[in-house]
N, C-alpha and C positions, 0 to 999 in steps of 0.2 A: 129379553128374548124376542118380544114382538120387534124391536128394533132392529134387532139384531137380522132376521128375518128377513124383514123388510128390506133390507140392505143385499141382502141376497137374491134377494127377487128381483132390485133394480138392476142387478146384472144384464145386460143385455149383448148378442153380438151385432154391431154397425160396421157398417162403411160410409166411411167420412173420408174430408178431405185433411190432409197435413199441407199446413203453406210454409211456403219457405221464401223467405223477400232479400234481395240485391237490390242495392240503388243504380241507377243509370241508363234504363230501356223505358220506352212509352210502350210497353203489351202485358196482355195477360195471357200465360200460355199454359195448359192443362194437361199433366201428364201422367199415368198411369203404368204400372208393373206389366212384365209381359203375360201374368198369369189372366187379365183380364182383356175384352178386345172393345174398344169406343168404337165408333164411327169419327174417324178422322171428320174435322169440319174447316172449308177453308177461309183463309182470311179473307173480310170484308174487302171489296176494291174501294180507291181511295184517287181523289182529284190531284189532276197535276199543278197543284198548286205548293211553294216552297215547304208550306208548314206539313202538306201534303205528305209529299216525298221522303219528310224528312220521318215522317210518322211509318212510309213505310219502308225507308230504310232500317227504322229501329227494328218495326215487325221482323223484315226479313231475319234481320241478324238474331233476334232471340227465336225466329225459327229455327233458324240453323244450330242455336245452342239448344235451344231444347234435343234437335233429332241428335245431335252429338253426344249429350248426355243420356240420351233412353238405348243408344245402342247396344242390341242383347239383349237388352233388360226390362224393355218397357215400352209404350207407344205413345205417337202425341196425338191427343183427339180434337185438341181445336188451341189457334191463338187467333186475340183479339186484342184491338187497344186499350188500354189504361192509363193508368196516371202517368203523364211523360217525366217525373221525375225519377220512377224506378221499377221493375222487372216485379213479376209475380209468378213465380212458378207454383202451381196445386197442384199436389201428386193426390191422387185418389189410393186409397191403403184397404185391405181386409186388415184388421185389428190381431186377425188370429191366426193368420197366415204366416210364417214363418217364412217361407222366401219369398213371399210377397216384402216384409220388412226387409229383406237382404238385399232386394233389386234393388229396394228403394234407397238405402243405405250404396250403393254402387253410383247411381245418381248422385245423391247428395254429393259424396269424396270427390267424386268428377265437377259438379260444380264449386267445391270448393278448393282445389287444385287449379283449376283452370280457368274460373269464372270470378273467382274474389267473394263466393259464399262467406259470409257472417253470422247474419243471422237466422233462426229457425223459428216456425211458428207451431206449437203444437197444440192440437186438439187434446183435451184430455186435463189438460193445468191451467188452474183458473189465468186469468190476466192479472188479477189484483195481487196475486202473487208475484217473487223474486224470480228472478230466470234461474233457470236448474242448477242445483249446484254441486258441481264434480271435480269440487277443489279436493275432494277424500279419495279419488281415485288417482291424481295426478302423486303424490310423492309417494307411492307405493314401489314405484321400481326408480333409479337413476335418469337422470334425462336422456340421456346417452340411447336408454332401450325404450323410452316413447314411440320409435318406429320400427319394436320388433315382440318383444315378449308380452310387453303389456299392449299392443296392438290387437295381439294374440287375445289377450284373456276378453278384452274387449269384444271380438269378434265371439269369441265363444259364449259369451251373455247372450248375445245377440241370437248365432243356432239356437240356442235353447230357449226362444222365447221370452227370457229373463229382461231384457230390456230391448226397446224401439229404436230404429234406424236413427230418430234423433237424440234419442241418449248416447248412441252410440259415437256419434259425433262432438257430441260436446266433453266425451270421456276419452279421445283421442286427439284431439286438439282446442288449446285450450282458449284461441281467436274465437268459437263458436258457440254464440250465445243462444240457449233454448226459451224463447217467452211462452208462456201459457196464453190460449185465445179464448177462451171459456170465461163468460160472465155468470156468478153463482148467482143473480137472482133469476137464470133462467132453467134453475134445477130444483127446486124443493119443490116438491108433492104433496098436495091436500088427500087423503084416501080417509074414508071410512073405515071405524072400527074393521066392521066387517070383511072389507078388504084389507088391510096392512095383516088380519090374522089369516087371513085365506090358509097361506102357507103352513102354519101350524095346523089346522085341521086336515089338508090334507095329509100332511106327516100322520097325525092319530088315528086315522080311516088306515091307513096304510099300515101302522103297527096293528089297530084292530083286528085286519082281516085274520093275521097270523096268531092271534094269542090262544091261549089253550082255555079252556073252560076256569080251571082254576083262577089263572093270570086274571081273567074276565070281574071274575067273583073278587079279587082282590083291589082290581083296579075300579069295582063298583062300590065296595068299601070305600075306601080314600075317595071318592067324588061324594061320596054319602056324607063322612066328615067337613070334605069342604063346605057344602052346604047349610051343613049345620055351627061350622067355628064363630065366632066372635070375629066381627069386624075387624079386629085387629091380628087377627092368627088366618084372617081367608086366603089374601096372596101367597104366603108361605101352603098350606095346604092346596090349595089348587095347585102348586109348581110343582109340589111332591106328587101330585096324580100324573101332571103329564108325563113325569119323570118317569116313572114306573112304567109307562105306559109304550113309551119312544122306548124306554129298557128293555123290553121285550122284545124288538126286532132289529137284529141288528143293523139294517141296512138303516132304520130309523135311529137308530142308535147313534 
């Protein structure tokens, strides 16, 4: 249960970024849904030297893809240069935004129609893991309707939350590979007893305030027993008090 708990408490809502990489431009360009508003930032000027020029004919041009691909649907708040062997587009996401993921799914399609999109970089899936795998949704329908019924069912995951603009892509065509960017040794948590059961005590304050006098008297029974069981019968009798206890109110229920 504490585990269990625990895991429920690490929930949290974020905003982070989704990257999404093409080979072939020297920039970095940052793009965002239209539900949110950056401060556009312009590109650095740059010497008229060959290597120069050539750096910002790249910029210009993945400018121009970017504002190509955000239109409608999203803004560009700043491009800058990077690795001149390839393009970096970072869409900034609310996690829990529902058309926030559909902008960004809008984007995506555009740069993969038009752009030679492949791959995806998702926050959320570790790296040391396989890239996503959506070989269980491609033979559900004939290939024939990969560009209409099951487009559909696709898209409708997506309304509802059910899956992220880049699942959404890699379950629509099957050129697009999702890697996870997330390294697990930068997620496990040291907490204190005290803290990892926080959440359970609050729950029992909460059933507390609600119990009848009776309930009370019962559930100071059973904490009476705990206390006095054999070493070997404590955990079992202490789980049957919370039990009783979270029983009593439904919402803790």
């Amino acid at each position: 249960m504490r585990r269990f708990l625990l895991n429920l408490k690490s929930v949290r809502l974020v905003v982070a970024p989704l990257i999404v990489t093409a080979l072939g431009l020297a920039v970095i360009s940052s793009c965002a849904p239209a539900l949110s508003t950056p401060a556009a930032t312009p590109a650095a000027a740059t010497r008229a030297t060959p290597t120069a020029l050539a750096t910002a004919t790249a910029q210009a041009k993945v400018e121009e893809i970017a504002r190509d691909i955000v239109s409608n649907v999203g803004e560009v708040s700043s491009v800058r240069q990077g690795d001149p062997r390839r393009v970096i587009f970072v869409f900034t996401e609310n996690h829990a935004s529902r058309l926030g993921q559909i902008e960004i799914a809008v984007m995506l399609n555009r740069l993969y129609l038009h752009y030679g999109l492949r791959h995806i970089g998702l926050e959320g899936v570790m790296a040391a893991d396989s890239p996503l795998d959506a070989s269980w949704f491609r033979p559900l329908s004939p290939p024939q309707l990969a560009s209409g019924a099951k487009q559909e069912v696709a898209v409708k995951l997506l309304s509802q939350g059910e899956i992220s603009s880049a699942e959404l892509m890699t379950l629509v065509y099957p050129e697009i590979v999702v890697h996870g960017i997330e390294k697990a040794d930068e997620y496990p948590l040291g907490l204190s007893d005290a803290a990892s059961g926080s959440p359970l005590f609050y729950l029992l304050a909460i059933a507390e305030k609600s119990m009848l006098p009776p309930q009370k008297a019962e559930a100071q029974k059973l904490c009476n027993e705990a206390e006095q069981a054999p070493d070997s019968e404590k955990p079992q009798k202490i789980q049957d008090c919370i039990d009783y206890v979270m029983g009593t109110n439904e919402w803790t229920k």
